[in-house]
C-alpha positions in Angstrom: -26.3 68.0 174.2 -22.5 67.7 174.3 -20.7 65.3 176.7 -19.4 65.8 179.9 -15.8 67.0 179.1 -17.2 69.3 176.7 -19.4 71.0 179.3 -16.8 70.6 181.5 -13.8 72.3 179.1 -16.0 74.7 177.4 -15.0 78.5 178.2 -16.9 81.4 177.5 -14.2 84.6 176.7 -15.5 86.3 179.9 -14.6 83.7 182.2 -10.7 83.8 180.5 -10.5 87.5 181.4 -12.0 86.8 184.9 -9.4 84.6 185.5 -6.2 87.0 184.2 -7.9 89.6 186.2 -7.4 87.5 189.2 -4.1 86.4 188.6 -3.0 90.3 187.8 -4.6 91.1 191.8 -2.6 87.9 193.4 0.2 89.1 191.8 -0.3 92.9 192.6 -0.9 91.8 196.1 2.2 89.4 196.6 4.2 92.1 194.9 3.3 94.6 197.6 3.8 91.7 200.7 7.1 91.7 198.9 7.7 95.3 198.6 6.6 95.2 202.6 9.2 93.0 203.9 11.5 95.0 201.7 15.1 95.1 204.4 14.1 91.0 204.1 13.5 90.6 200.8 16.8 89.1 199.3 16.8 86.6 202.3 13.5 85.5 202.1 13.9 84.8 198.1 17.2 82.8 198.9 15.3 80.9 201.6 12.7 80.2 199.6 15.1 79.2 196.8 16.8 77.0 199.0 13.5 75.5 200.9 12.5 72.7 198.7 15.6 70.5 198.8 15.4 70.6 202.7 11.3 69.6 202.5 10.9 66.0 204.9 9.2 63.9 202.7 7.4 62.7 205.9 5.7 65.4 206.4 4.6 66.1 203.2 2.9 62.2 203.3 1.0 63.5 206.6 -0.7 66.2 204.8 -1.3 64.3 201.8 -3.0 61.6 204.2 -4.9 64.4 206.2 -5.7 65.4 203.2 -7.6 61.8 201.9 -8.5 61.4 205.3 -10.5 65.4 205.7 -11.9 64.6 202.4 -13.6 60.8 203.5 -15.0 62.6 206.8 -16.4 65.2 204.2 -18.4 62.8 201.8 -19.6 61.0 204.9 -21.0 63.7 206.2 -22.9 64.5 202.8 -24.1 61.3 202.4 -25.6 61.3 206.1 -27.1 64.7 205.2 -28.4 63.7 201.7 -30.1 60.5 202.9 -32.2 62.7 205.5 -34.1 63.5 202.6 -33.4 60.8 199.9 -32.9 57.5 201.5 -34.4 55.9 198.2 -32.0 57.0 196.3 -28.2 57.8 197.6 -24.7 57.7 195.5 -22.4 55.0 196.7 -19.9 56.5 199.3 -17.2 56.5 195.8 -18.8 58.9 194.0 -19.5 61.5 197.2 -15.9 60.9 197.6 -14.7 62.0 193.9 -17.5 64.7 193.8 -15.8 65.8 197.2 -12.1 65.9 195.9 -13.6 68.1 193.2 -15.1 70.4 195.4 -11.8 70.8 197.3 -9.8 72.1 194.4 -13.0 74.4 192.6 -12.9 76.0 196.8 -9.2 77.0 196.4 -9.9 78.2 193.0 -12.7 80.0 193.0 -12.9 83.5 195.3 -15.8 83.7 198.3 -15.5 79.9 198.6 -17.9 80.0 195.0 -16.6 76.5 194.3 -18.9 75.4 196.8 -21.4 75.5 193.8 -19.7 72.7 192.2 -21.2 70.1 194.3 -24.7 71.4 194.1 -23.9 71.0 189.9 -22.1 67.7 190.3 -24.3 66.0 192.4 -27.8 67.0 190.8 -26.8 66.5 187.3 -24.4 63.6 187.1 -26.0 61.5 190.4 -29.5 62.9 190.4 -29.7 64.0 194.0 -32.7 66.2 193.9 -31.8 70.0 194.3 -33.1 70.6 197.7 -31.1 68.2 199.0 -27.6 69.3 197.6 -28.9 73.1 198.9 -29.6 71.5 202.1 -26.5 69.7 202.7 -24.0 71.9 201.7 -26.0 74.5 203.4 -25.5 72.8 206.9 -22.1 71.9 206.0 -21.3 75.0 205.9 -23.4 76.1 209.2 -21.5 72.6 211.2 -18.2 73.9 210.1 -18.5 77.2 211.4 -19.3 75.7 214.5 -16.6 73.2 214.2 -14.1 76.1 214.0 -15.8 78.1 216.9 -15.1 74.6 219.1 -11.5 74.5 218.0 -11.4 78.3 218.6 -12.1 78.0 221.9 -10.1 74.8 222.5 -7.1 77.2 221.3 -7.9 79.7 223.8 -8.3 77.4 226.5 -4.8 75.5 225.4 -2.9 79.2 225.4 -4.5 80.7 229.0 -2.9 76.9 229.9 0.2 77.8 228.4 0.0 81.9 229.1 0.2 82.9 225.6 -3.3 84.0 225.5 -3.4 85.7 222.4 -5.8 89.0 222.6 -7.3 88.8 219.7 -9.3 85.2 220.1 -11.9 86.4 222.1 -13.0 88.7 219.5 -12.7 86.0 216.7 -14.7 83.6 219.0 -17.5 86.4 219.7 -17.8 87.0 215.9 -18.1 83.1 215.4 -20.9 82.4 217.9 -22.7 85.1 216.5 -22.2 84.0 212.8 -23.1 80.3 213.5 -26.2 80.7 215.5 -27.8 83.3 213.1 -27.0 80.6 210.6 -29.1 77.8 212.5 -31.7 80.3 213.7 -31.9 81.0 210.1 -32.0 77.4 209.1 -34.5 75.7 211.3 -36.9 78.1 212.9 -36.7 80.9 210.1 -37.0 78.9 207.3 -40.3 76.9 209.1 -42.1 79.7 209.7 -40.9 82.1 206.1 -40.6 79.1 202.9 -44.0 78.1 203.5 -45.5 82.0 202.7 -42.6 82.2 200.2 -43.6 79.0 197.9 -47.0 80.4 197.9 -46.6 83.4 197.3 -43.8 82.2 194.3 -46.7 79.5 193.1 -50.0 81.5 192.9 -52.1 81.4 190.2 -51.4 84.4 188.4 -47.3 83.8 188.6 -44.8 83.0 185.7 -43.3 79.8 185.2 -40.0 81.0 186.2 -41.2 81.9 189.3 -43.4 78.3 189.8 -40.0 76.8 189.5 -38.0 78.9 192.0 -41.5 78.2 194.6 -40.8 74.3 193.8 -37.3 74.4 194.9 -37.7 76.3 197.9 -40.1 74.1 199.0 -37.6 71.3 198.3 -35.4 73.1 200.1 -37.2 73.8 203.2 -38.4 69.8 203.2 -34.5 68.8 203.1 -33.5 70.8 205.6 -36.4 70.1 208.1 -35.6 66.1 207.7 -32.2 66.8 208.9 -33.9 68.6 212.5 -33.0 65.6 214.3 -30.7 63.8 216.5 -30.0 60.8 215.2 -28.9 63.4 211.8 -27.4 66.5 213.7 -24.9 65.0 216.7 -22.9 63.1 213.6 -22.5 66.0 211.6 -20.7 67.6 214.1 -19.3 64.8 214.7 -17.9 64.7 211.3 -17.2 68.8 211.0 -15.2 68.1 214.4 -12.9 65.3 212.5 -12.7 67.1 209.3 -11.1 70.4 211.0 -8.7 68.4 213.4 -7.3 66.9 210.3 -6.9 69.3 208.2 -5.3 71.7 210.3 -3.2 69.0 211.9 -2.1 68.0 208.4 -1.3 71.9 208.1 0.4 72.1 211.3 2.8 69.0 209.7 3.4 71.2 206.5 3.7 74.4 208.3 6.9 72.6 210.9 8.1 71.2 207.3 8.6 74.6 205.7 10.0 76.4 208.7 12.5 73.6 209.4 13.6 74.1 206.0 13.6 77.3 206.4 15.7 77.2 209.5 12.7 78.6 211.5 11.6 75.6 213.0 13.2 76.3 216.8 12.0 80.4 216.3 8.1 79.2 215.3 7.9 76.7 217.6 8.9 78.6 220.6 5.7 80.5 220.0 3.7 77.7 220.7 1.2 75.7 218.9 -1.7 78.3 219.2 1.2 80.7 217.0 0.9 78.5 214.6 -3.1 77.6 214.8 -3.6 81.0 214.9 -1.6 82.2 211.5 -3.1 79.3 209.6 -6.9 80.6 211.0 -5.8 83.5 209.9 -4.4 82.9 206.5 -7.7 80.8 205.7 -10.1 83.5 206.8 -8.3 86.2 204.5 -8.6 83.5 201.7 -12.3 82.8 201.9 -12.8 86.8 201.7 -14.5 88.5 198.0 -11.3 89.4 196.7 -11.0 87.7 193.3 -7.5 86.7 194.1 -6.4 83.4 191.5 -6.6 79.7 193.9 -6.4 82.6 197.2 -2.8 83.7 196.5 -2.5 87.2 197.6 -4.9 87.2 200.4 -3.8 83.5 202.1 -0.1 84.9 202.7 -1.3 88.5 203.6 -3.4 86.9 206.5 -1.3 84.9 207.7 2.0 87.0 207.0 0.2 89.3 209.3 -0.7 87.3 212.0 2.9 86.0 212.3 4.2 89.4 212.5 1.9 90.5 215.0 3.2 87.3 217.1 6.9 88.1 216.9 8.2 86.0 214.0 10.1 88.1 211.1 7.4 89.0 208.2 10.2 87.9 205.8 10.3 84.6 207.6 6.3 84.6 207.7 5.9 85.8 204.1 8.0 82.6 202.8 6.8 80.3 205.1 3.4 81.4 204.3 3.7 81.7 200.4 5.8 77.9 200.7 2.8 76.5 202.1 0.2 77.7 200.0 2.3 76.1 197.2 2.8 73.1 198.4 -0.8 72.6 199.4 -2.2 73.6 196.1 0.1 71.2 194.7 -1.1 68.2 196.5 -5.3 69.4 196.5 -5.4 70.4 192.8 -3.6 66.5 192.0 -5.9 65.0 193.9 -8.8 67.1 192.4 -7.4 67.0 188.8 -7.3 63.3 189.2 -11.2 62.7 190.8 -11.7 65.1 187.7 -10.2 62.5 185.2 -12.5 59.7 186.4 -15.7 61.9 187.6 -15.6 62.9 183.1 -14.2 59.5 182.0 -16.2 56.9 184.1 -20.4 56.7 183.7 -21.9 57.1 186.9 -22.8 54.1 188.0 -26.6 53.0 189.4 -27.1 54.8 192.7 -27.5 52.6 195.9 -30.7 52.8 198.4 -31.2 52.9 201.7 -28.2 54.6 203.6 -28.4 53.5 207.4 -30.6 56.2 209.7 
């Protein structure tokens, strides 16, 4: 058994080549958002030459806050969802915290938001949380942050019929989100009640392998984590927590966003589009991002979805290709720190005895 940072450094050829392959399509793709802009190009590569001396350190602090801030919400709302099932037994509110910083950078760097697989690795093996529930709660996580967005979806409509900028393509977006997050609860809750218990026998029966008594075992944890969470007391909080988590990060992107196009010059052009503009391009850019396209840390398909959804809102795409490009940068600067350093003391530091009894 090697340690830790040997697991943790040790690369298999394949996963090298993966990861030029992805670099070669971010590339390829930002070459042809380049190649698009084309009668823009030479202004949008002195503007971007020019943008980082003109950056307000202030706004750069209130994304690296929001960004601290997004992340606390986060680990709260795991440890509320892991002590449903394992109140015996729950990592201090620290180590939720470092294993959530992690998760944050292995997201941006991994395509089809596969990083999310880190914290099911990170928090069975190094703070023993049983498997079903680090399945459970990353798997209603997930389902309270689609619903999150759906809310702040709507409050975005709602904000641009106030403001007549009603932009046509929101109800759609809000229509495919309702859909999405209440097939995932139906899927959740009622589906899983009534399908795991069949499955886990069927999986355990006499006559099966032991590969497949071990996949019956952990659906059945499964299924018991997620039914502990079917409550109140559990649920109402977690959306509470998915509600804070998207307000501050997308406020902290809103700061960085104003940042770059001031910089830019673009600041009195983007803002006279209206906050929703804004909302909307960053929605946009994040959706493209979490797409399977094996783009390296999202470049590529971050600054085509949001290039494009500037552009379809009136601002320049040279102007929306830089601003867009600038703050992908500047955000992957300021994650991947804060990941590489929860990294550094996740490998270095033992884990430390777990704590009992979170409060119901």
């Amino acid at each position: 058994m090697g340690s830790p940072t040997d697991k943790f450094m040790g690369m298999n050829p394949r996963h090298v080549w993966r990861i030029l392959g992805s670099i070669a399509i971010s590339l390829t793709i930002i070459g042809l958002l380049w190649h698009w802009v084309d009668s823009g190009q030479t202004q949008a590569r002195f503007s971007f030459h020019e943008l980082w001396a003109g950056l307000p350190l202030s706004m750069l602090a209130v994304y690296f806050a929001a960004a601290l801030a997004q992340t606390f919400f986060r680990a709260l709302r795991y440890r509320l969802l892991i002590s449903a099932h394992q109140p015996e037994d729950l990592p201090g509110l620290g180590h939720i915290y470092l294993v959530a910083l992690i998760r944050n950078m292995l997201v941006d760097l991994f395509p089809a938001r596969l990083g999310e697989l880190s914290y099911i690795a990170m928090m069975n093996r190094r703070y023993r949380v049983n498997a079903g529930a680090c399945v459970s709660s990353l798997t209603l996580s997930f389902v309270f942050d689609l619903i999150a967005l759906l809310i702040l979806v709507v409050g975005l409509m709602m904000f641009q019929r106030l403001h007549a900028e009603l932009v046509g393509r929101l109800p759609v977006a809000i229509l495919v989100l309702i859909l999405v997050s209440a097939a995932a609860i139906v899927g959740i809750y009622p589906f899983c009640r009534w399908v795991t218990p069949k499955a886990s026998s069927f999986l355990l029966r006499p006559s099966a392998g032991n590969g497949s008594r071990r996949l019956g075992r952990l659906v059945q944890l499964i299924n018991a984590a997620l039914q502990s969470t079917a409550r109140i007391g559990i649920l109402l909080p977690t959306l509470g927590y998915a509600l804070a988590i998207r307000c501050i990060k997308y406020g902290g992107l809103y700061a960085l966003f104003i940042a770059v196009a001031g910089s830019l010059g673009d600041a009195g052009a983007v803002q006279g589009h209206g906050v929703g503009t804004v909302l909307t391009a960053l929605l946009s850019a994040e959706g493209a991002a979490s797409l399977p396209v094996p783009a390296f840390m999202g470049f590529g398909t971050y600054e085509a979805g949001g290039t494009a959804a500037l552009t379809l809102l009136g601002i320049s795409a040279a102007s929306g290709l830089v601003i867009m490009l600038a703050i992908h940068i500047l955000s992957q600067i300021i994650d991947y720190s804060l990941g590489a350093l929860a990294t550094i003391i996740f490998l270095v530091y033992p884990a430390r005895p777990t704590i009992s009894a979170a409060p119901k």
